[in-house]
VEXVEXNU-402210 format. One record per residue: x, y, z of N, C-alpha, C in turn. Coordinates in steps of 0.2 Angstrom, whole numbers, plus 5000, padded with zeros to 4 digits. Example, Ala and Ser with C-alpha at 12.3 -4.5 7.8 and 13.67 -1.06 7.14 Angstrom:
<pabas>
{{5066 4972 5039} {5062 4978 5039} {5066 4984 5039}},
{{5064 4989 5035} {5068 4995 5036} {5064 5000 5039}},
</pabas>
This chain:
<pabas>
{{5226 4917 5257} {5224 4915 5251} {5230 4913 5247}},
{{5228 4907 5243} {5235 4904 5241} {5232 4907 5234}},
{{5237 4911 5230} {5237 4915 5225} {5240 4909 5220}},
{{5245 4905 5223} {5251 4900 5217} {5243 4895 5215}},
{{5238 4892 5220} {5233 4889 5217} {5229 4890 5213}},
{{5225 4899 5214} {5221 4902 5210} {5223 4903 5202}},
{{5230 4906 5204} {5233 4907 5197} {5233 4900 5193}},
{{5236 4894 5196} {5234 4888 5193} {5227 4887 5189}},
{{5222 4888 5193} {5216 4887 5190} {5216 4889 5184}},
{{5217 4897 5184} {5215 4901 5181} {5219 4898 5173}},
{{5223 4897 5174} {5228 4896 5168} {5226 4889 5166}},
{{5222 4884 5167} {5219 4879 5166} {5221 4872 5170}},
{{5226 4872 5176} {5224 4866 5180} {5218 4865 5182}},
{{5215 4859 5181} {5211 4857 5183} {5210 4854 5191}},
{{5214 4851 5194} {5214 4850 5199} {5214 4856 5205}},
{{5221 4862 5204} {5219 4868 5206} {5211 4872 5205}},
{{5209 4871 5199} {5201 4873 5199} {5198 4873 5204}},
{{5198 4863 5205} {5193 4860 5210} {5193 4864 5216}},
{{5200 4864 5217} {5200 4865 5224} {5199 4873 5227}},
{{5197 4876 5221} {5199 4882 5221} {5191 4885 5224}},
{{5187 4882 5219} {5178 4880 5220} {5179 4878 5225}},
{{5183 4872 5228} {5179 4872 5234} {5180 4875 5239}},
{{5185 4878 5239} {5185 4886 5243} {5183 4889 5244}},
{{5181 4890 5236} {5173 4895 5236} {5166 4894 5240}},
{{5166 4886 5238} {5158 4885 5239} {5161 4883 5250}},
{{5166 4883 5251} {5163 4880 5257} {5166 4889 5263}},
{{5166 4895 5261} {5168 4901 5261} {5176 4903 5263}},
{{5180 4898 5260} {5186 4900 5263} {5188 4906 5256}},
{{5186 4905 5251} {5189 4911 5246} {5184 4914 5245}},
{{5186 4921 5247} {5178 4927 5242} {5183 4928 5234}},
{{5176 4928 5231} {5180 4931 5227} {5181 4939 5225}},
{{5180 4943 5229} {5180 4949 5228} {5189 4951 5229}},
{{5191 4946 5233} {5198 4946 5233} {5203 4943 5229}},
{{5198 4938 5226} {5203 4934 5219} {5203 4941 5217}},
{{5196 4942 5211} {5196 4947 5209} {5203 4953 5208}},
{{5203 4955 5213} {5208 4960 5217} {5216 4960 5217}},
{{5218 4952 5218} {5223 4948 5220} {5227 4946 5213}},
{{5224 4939 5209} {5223 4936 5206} {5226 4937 5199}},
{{5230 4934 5195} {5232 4937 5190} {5227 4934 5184}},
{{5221 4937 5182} {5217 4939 5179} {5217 4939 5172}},
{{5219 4937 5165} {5218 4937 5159} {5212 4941 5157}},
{{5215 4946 5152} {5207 4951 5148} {5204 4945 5143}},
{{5197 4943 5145} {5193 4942 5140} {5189 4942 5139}},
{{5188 4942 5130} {5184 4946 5128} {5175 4944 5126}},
{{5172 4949 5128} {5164 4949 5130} {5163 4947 5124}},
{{5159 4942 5121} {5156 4942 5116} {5151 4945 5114}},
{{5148 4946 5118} {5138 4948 5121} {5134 4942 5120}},
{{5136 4937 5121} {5131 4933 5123} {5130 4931 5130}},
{{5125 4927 5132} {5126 4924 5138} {5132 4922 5140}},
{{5135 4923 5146} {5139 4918 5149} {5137 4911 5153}},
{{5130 4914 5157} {5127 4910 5161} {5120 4905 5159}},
{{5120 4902 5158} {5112 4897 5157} {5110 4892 5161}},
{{5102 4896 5164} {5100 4890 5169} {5097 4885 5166}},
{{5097 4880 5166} {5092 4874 5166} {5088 4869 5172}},
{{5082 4873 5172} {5078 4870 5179} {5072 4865 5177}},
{{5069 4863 5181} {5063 4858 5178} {5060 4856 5185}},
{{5053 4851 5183} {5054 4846 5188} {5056 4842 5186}},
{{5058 4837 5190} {5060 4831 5192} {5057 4827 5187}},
{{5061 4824 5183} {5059 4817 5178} {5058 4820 5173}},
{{5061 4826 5170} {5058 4828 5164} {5064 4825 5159}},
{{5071 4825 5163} {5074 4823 5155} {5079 4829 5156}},
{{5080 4834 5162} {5085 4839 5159} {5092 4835 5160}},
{{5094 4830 5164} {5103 4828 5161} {5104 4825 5156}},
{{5100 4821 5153} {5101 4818 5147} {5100 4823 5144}},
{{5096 4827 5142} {5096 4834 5136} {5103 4837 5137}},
{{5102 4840 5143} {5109 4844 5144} {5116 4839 5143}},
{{5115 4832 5143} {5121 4830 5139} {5123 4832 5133}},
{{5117 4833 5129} {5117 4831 5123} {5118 4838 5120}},
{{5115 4841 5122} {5118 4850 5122} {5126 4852 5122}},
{{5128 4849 5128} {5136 4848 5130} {5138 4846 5123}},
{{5137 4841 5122} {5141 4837 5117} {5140 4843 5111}},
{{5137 4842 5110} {5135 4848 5102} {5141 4855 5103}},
{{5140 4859 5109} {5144 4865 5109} {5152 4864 5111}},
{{5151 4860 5114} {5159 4860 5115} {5163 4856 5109}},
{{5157 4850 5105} {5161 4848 5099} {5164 4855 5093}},
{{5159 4859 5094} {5160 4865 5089} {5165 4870 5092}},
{{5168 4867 5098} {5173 4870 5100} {5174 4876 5108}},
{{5166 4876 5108} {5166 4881 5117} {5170 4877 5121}},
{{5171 4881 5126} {5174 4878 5132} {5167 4879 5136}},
{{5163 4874 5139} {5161 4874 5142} {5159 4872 5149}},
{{5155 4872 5154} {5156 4869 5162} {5148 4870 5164}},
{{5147 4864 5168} {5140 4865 5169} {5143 4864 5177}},
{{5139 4868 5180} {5136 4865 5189} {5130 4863 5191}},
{{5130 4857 5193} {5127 4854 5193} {5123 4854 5201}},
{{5116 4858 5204} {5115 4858 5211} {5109 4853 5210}},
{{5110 4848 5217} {5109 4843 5221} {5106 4844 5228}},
{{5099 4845 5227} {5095 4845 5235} {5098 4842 5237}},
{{5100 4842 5244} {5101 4839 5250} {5098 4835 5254}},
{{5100 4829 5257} {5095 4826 5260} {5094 4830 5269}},
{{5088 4831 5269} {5088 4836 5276} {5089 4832 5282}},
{{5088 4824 5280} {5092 4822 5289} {5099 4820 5289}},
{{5104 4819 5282} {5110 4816 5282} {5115 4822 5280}},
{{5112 4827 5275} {5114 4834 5271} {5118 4832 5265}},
{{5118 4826 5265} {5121 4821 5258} {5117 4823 5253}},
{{5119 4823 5245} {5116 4824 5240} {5117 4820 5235}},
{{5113 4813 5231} {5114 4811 5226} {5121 4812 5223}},
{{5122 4816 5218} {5125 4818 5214} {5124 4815 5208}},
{{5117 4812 5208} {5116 4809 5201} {5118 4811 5194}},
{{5119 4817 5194} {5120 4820 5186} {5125 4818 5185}},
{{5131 4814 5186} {5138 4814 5187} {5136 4806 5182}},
{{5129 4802 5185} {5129 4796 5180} {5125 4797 5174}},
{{5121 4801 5173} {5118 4804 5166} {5122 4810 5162}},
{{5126 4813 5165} {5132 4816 5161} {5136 4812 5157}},
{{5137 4809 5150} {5142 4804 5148} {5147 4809 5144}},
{{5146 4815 5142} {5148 4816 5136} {5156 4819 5137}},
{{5157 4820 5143} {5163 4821 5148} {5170 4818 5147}},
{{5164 4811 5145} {5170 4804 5146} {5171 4803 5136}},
{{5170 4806 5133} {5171 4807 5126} {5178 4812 5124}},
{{5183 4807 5126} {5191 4811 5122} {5191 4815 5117}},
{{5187 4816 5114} {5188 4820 5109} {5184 4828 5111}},
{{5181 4828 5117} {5176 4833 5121} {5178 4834 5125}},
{{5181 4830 5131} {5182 4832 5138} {5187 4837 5138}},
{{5190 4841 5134} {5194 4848 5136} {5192 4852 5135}},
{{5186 4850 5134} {5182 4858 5131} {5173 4857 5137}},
{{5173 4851 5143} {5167 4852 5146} {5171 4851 5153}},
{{5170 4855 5158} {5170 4855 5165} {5164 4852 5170}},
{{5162 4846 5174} {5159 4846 5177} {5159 4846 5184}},
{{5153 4850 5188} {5154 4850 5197} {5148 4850 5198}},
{{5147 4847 5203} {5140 4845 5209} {5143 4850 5212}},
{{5137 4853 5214} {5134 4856 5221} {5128 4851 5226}},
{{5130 4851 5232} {5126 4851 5237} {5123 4858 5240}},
{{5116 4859 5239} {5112 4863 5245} {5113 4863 5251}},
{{5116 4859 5255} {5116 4861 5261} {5111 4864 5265}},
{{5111 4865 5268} {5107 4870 5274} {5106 4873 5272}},
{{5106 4879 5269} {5105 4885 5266} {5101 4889 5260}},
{{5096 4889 5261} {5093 4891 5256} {5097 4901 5253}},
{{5099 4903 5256} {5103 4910 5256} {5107 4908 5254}},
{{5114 4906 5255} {5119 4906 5253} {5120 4903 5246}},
{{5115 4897 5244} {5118 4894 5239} {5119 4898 5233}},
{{5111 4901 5231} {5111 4906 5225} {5117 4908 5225}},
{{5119 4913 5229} {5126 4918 5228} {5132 4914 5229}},
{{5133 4907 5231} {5139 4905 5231} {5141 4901 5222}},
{{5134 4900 5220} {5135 4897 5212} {5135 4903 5208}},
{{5136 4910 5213} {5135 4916 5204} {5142 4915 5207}},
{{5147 4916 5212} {5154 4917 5213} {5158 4912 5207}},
{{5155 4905 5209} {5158 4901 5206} {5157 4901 5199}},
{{5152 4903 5196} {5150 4907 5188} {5155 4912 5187}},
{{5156 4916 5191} {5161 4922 5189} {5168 4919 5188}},
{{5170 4912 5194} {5178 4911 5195} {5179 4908 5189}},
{{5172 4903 5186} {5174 4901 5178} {5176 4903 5173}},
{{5171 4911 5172} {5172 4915 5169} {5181 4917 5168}},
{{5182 4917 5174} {5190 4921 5175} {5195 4916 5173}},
{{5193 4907 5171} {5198 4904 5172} {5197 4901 5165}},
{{5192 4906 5160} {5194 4903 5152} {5186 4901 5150}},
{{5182 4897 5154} {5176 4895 5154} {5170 4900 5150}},
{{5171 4899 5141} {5165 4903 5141} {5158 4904 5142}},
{{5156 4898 5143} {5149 4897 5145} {5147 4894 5150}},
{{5144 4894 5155} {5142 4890 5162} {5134 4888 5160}},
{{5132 4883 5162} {5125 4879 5160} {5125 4879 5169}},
{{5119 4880 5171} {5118 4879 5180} {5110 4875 5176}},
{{5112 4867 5181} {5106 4864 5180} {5104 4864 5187}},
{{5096 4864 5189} {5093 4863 5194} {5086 4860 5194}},
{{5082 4858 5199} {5077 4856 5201} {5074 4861 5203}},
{{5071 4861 5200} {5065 4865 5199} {5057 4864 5204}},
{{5064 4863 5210} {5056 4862 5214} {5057 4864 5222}},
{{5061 4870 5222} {5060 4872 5228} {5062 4878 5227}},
{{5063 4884 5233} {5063 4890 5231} {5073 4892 5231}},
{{5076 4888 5235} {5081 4887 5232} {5082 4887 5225}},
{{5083 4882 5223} {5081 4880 5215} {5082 4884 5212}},
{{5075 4889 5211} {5074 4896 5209} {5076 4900 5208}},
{{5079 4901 5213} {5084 4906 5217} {5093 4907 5212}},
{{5093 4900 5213} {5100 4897 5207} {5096 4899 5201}},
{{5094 4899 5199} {5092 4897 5193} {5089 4907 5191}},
{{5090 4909 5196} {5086 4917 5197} {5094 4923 5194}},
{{5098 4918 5196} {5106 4921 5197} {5111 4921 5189}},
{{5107 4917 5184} {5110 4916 5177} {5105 4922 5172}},
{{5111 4922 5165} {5108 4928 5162} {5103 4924 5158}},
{{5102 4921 5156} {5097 4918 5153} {5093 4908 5157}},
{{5087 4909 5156} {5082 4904 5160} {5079 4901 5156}},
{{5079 4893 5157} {5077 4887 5151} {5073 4883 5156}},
{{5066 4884 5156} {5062 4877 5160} {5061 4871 5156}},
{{5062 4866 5157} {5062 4861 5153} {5056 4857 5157}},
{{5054 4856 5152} {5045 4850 5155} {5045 4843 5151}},
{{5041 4840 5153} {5040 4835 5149} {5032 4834 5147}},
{{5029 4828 5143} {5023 4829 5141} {5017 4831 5145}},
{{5017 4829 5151} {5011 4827 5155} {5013 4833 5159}},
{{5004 4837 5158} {5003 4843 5161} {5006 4843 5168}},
{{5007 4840 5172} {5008 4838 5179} {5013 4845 5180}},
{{5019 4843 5174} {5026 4846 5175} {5023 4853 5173}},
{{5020 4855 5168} {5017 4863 5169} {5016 4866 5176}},
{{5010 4863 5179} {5009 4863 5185} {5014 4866 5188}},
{{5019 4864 5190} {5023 4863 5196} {5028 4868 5194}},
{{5029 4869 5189} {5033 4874 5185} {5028 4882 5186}},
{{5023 4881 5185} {5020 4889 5188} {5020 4888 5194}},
{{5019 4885 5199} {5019 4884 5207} {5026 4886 5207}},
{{5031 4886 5206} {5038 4887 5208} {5038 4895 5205}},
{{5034 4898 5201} {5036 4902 5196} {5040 4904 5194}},
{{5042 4896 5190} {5049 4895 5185} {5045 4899 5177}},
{{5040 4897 5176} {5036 4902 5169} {5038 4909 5171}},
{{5038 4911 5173} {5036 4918 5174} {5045 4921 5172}},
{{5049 4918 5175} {5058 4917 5173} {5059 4914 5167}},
{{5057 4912 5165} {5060 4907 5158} {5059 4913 5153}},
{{5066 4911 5148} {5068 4915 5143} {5067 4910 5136}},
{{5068 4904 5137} {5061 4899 5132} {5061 4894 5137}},
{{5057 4888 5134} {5054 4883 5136} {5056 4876 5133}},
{{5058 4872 5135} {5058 4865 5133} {5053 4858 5133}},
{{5049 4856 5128} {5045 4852 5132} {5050 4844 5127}},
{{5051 4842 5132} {5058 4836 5133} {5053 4829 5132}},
{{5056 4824 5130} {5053 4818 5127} {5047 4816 5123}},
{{5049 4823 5118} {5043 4824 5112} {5040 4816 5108}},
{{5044 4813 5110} {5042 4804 5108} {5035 4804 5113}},
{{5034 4805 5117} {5028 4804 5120} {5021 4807 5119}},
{{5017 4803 5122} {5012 4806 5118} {5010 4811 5123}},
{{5006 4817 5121} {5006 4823 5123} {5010 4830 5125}},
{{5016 4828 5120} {5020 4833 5120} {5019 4841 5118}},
{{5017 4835 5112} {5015 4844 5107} {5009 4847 5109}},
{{5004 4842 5112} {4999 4848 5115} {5000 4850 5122}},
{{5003 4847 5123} {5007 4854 5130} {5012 4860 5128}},
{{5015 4859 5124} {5017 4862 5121} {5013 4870 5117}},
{{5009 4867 5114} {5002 4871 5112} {4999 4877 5117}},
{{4997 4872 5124} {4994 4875 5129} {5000 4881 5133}},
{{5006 4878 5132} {5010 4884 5133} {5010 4889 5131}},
{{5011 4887 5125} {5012 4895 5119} {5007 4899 5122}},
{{4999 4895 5120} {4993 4901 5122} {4995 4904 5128}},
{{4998 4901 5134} {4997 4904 5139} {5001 4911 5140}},
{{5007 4909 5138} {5011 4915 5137} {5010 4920 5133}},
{{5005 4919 5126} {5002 4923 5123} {4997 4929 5125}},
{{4992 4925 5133} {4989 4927 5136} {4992 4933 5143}},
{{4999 4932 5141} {5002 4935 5147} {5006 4941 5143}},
{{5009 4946 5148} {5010 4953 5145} {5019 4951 5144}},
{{5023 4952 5140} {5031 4953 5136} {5030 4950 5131}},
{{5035 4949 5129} {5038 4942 5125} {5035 4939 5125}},
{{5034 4933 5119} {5032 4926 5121} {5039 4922 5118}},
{{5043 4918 5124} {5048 4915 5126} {5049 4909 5119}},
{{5051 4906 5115} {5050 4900 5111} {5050 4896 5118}},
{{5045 4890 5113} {5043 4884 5116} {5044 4876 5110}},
{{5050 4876 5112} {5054 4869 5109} {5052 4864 5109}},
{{5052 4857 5105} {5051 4849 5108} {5058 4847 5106}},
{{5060 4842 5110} {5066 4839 5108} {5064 4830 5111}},
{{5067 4826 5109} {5068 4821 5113} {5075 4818 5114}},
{{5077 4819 5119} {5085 4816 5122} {5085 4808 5120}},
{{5082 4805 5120} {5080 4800 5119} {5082 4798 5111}},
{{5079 4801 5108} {5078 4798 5099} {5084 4805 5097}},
{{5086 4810 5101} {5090 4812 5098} {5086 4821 5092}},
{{5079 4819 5092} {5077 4824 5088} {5077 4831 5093}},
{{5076 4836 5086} {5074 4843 5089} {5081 4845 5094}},
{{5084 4841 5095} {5093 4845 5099} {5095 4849 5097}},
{{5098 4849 5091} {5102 4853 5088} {5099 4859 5085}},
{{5093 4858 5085} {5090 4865 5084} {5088 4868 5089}},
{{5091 4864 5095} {5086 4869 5101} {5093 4871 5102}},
{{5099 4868 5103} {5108 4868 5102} {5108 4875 5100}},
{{5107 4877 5093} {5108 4884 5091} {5104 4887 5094}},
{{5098 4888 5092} {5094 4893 5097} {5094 4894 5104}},
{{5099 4890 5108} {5097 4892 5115} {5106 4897 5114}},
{{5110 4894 5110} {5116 4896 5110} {5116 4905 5108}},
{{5111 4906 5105} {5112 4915 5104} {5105 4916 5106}},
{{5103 4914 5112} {5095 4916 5116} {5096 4922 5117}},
{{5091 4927 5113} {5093 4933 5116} {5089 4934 5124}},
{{5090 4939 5128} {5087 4943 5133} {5081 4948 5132}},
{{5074 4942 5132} {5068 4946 5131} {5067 4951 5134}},
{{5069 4955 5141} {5067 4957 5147} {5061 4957 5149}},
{{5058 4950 5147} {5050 4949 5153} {5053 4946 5159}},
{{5060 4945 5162} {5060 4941 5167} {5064 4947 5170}},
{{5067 4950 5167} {5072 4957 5171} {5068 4955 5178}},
{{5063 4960 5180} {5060 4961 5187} {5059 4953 5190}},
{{5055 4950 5187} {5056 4945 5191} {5063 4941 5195}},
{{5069 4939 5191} {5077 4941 5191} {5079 4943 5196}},
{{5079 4949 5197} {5080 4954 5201} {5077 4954 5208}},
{{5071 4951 5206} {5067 4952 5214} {5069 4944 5219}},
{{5070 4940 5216} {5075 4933 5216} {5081 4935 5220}},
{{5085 4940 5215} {5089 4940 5217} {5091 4943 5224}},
{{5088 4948 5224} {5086 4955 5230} {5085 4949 5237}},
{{5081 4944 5235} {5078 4940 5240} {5084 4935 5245}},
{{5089 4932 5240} {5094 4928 5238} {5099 4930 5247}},
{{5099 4939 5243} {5104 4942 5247} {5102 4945 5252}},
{{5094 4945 5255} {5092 4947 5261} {5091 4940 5265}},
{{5092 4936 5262} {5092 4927 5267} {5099 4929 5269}},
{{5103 4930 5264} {5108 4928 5266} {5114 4932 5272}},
{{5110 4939 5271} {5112 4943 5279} {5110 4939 5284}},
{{5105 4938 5284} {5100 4936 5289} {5103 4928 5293}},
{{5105 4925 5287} {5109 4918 5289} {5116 4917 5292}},
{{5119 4923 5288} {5127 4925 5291} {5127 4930 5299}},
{{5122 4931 5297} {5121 4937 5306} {5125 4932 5312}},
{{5130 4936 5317} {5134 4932 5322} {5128 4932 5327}},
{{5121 4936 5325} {5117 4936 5330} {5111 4927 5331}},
{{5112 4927 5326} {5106 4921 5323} {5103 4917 5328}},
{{5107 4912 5330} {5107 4910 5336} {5105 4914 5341}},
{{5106 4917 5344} {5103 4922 5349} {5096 4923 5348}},
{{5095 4927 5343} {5089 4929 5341} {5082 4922 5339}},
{{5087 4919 5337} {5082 4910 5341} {5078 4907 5346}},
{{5085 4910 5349} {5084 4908 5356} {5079 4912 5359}},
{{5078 4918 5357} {5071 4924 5361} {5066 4922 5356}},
{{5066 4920 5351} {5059 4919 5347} {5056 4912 5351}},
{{5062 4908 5351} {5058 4902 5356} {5055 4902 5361}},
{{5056 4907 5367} {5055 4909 5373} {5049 4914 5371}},
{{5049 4914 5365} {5042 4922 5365} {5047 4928 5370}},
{{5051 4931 5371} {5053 4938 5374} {5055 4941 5366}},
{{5054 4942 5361} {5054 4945 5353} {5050 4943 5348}},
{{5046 4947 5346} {5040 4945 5340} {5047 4942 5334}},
{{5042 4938 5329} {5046 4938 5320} {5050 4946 5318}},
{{5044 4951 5321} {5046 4959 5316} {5050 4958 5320}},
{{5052 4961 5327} {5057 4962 5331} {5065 4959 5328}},
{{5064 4951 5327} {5070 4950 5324} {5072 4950 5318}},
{{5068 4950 5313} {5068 4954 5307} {5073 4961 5307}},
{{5069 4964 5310} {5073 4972 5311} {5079 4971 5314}},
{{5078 4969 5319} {5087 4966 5323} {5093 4964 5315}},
{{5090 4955 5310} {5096 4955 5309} {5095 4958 5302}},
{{5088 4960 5299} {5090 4964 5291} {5093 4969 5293}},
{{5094 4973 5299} {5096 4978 5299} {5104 4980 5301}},
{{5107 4972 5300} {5115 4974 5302} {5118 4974 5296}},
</pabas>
């Protein structure tokens, strides 16, 4: 472990950071050894969130929003870092990394000390990634980064998973009930700690928005706030800006959270087993049922 690089990070090189996360992310550094190792600065807990996800589906509008967010709390002065995860293409393993051309507010001199940005690639892995973006939440943490924004796509159980791992959860939708939909099929509702319905310039925002509220009203905890903003025309930010900024912790998602996460960490033995392969191989040929290898690799 190169200690001269972490401590760099830590102390604010950037380029030491990068390298430090990609460490992380591709498993050459645990952090339980940074941790351990690593010359560590105390500081000090606010009590607010450190972590916030932002999930949706597709087209709703969250990197433009989440730009706009960026700019607002970092101009007030946070240090803030967003990771940005990037499905994978399943025949190439290559990912977009489109947020990198809807994130502008980076390239803003008067802001860019104060925001951090990094793509993730999914990869193969539906186990691994969740707990490789809390590591790399925690390495932020360690290296001065008050707040971590994790934006995802909200359309597969990965996603989820990422978005299951931060202390507070933002589904952002857009007008057309479609994005509801897909949002309870993922059971992103059931996790969200408020709601956003994004390019309230359209028509139908606000009575999606409506239809929300009832629904959550209809269902047992908290009822989450349900925002309009439009990244577009610039409304409703700044007040979604401060209220997402001291969102408290309803705990209607605690269990669900948890059961995400619980899930996260049973893929992820199961994925790292030196057996895997093996136990492939006998599923293939039928000489071991699914229980059978279940019990084999949950059980190492």
């Amino acid at each position: 472990m190169n200690l001269g690089l972490i401590n760099d990070a830590i102390n604010g090189d950037r380029r030491s950071l990068a390298r430090t996360l990609s460490g992380i992310e591709n498993g050459t550094l645990n952090i339980m050894e940074i941790q351990q190792n690593a010359d560590i600065p105390h500081r000090i807990d606010t009590g607010n969130w450190k972590s916030l996800a932002i999930t949706g589906a597709p087209g709703v509008g969250k990197s433009c929003l989440i730009d706009k967010l960026l700019s607002i709390w970092a101009g007030s002065g946070i240090k803030i870092a967003l990771l940005a995860i990037d499905p994978s293409s399943p025949r190439t393993g290559g990912a977009l990394l489109g947020d990198r051309v809807r994130i502008t507010s980076v390239d803003d001199d008067s802001l860019k000390e104060n925001i951090y940005i990094r793509s993730i690639a999914t990869r193969k892995s539906s186990g691994n990634v969740p707990l490789i973006v809390a590591d790399m939440v925690e390495f932020l943490h360690m290296a001065g980064w008050e707040r971590v924004v994790i934006e995802t796509v909200g359309s597969g159980q990965s996603e989820v998973r990422c978005a299951a791992i931060a202390d507070r959860i933002v589904v952002v939708e857009g007008p057309a009930r479609g994005d509801g939909v897909q949002a309870e099929k993922a059971g992103l509702l059931e996790l969200a700690d408020a709601v956003i319905v994004n390019k309230s310039d359209l028509k139908g925002a606000e009575k999606h928005a409506e239809e929300l509220l009832e629904s959550f009203e209809l269902g047992l905890g908290d009822v989450p706030p349900v925002m309009l903003t439009s990244a577009l025309n610039e409304t409703g930010i700044s007040e979604a800006a401060d209220a997402l900024l001291d969102l408290p912790d309803t705990g209607r998602s605690v269990r669900a959270r948890w059961r995400e996460r619980l899930l996260a960490h049973y893929e992820r033995k199961i994925l790292e087993s030196p057996d895997l392969e093996e136990i492939l191989s006998l599923l293939a040929v039928g000489s071991i049922s699914v229980d059978e290898a279940i019990n084999t690799l949950g059980g190492q």
